[in-house]
Residue, then its C-alpha position, 0 to 999 in steps of 0.5 A: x500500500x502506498x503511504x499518503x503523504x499530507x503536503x499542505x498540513x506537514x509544511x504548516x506544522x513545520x511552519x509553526x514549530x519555526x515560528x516558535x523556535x524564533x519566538x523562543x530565540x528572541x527572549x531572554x531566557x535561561x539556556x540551561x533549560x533550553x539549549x538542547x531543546x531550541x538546538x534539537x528543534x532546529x535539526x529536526x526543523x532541517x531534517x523535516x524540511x530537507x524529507x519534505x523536499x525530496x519527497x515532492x522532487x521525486x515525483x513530478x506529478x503530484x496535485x497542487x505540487x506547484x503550489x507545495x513548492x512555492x509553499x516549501x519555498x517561502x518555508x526554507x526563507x524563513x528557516x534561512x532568516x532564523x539561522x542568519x540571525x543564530x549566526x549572525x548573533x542577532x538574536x539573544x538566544x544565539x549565544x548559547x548556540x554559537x557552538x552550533x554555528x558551523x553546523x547552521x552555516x551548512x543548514x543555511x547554505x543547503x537550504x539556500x540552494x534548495x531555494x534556488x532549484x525550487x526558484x528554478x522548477x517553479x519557473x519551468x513548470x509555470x508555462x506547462x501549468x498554464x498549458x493545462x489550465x481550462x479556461x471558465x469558458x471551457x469549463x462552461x461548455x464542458x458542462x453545459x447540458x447538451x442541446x443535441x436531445x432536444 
């Protein structure tokens, strides 16, 4: 049997662990409580990320796959924007992770470059969606009820 995978719902809770991570980067916070925990989360974040990713390269085919692409894509900016600011030491928190650094300066430059063959696959694919898109016309005369029985 062939495993579902739900794109939509897997990029918004990716997206919302995100957004608490670099909530949780920008207080003032003990490290001692949460060090382990906002660096595990940042792999895990990668990890997910990156799984989401090939799964959607490999097939083509998929439904809405324009769309999960573009929002995987908006996805990695904001996972991007989170380690330039562990890296860059703009945000509190990044102190304690500065141990990390090399490993999110990695992350980051992995991630870009997905941003750019995503960037790439979405302006190649967006002549063959047009190309298969049926206009409101169409769609009325293909489902207009058929005068020929009268």
């Amino acid at each position: 049997m062939t495993k579902k995978i739900n794109y939509e719902d897997d990029i918004f809770a990716i997206s919302l662990l995100l957004r608490g991570v670099s909530d949780i980067v920008k207080l003032d916070i003990d490290a001692e409580f949460f060090v382990e925990r906002v660096d595990g989360d940042i792999r895990f974040i990668d990890s997910a990320i990156r799984r989401v990713f090939q799964s959607l390269s490999s097939g083509p085919f998929f439904l809405k796959r324009h769309d999960y692409l573009k929002d995987l894509q908006r996805l990695k900016r904001s996972f991007v924007e989170l380690l330039d600011s562990l890296v860059e030491k703009r945000v509190p928190f990044s102190e304690f992770l500065s141990a990390s650094a090399g490993r999110y300066r990695e992350m980051r430059s992995a991630n870009e470059s997905d941003i750019s063959d995503i960037r790439s696959r979405l302006s190649d694919s967006a002549g063959l969606e047009e190309e298969h898109m049926v206009s409101e016309n169409e769609y009325k005369i293909l489902l207009s009820p058929n005068d020929e029985t009268q």
